[in-house]
Every structure is written in structure tokens, then in C-alpha cells.
C-alpha positions as CSV (number, residue, x, y, z in Angstrom):
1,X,0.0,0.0,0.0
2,X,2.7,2.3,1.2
3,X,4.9,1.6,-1.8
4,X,1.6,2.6,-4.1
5,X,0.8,5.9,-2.6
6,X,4.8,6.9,-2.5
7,X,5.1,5.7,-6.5
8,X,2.1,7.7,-7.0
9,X,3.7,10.6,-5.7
10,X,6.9,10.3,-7.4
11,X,5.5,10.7,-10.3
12,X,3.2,13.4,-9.9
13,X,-0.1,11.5,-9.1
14,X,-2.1,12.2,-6.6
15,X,-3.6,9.4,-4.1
16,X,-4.9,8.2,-1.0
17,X,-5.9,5.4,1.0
18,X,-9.8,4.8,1.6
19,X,-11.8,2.8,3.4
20,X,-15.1,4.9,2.9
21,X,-16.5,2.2,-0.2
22,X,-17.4,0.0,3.0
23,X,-21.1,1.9,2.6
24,X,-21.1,0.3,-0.8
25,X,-19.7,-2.0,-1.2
26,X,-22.4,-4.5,-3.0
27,X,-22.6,-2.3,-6.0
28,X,-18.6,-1.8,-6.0
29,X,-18.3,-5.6,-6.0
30,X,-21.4,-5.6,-9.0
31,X,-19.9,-3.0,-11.1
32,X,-16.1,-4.4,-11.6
33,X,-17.6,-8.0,-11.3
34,X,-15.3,-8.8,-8.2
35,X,-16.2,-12.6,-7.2
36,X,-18.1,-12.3,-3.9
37,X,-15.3,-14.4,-1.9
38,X,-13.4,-11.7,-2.0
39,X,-13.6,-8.9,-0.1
40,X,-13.0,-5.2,-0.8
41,X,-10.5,-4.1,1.7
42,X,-9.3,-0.3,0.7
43,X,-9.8,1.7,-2.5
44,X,-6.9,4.1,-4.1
45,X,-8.5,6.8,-5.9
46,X,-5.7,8.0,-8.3
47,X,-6.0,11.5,-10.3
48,X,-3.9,14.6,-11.6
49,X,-3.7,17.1,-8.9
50,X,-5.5,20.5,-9.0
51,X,-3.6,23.5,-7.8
52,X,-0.1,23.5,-6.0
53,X,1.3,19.9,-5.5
54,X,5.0,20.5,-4.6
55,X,7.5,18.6,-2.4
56,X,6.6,17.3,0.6
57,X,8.1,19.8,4.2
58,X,8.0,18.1,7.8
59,X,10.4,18.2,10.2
60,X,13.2,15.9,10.6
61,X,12.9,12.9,12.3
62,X,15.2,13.6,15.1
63,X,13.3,16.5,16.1
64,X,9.7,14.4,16.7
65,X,11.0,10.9,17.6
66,X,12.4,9.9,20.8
67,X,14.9,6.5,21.7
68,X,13.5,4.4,24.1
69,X,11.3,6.2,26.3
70,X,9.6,9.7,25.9
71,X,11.8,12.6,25.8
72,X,15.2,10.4,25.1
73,X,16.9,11.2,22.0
74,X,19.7,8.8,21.1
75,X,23.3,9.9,21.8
């Protein structure tokens, strides 16, 4: 799933993980004539992205993730 979305994104596509076809999922199964022992687990809805769609910011890793117990960074 993970490697989906970040390909996705490399290449300029946008997506994202969904669970909301759960509400109808009968007619999702009918209309791409999924056999009914299997179930539908998450959708990807892929598209071209409207407006701005540039790289992604956070902050790095060190500054939000702690080394063994809360408020321990590793030295």
C-alpha cells in the first residue's frame, strides 16, 4: 500500500488510501464484477492534482522521535 501511494507521488499523481467504499460496497463488487469471496478491503482513488502539489516539508525525524522512552533522543 505504502509503496503505491509513494510511486504515486513520485510521479506526480495524486492518491490516497480509503476505506469509505465499506457503505457500498455490494454495488462496487457488481460494477467491476469482483467474485463475492473476496472482499474489498481499501480503494486508491488516483488523479492529476489541482492547484499547487509541490514537495513534501515536515520536520526531521530527530526533532519528533524519541529513543526508548519519551523525551530520550539517542546519543
Amino acid at each position: 500500500m505504502q509503496n503505491i501511494l509513494l510511486a504515486c507521488r513520485a510521479i506526480g499523481l495524486g492518491a490516497a488510501r480509503m476505506t469509505i467504499h465499506q457503505g457500498f460496497e455490494e454495488e462496487l463488487i457488481e460494477r467491476f464484477e469482483i467474485p463475492v469471496k473476496h472482499g474489498v478491503v481499501v480503494t486508491i482513488p488516483l488523479g492529476h492534482p489541482v492547484g499547487r502539489f509541490g514537495p513534501v516539508r515536515s520536520r526531521p525525524a530527530q526533532e519528533r522521535s524519541y529513543f526508548d522512552r519519551w523525551g530520550r533522543t539517542p546519543s
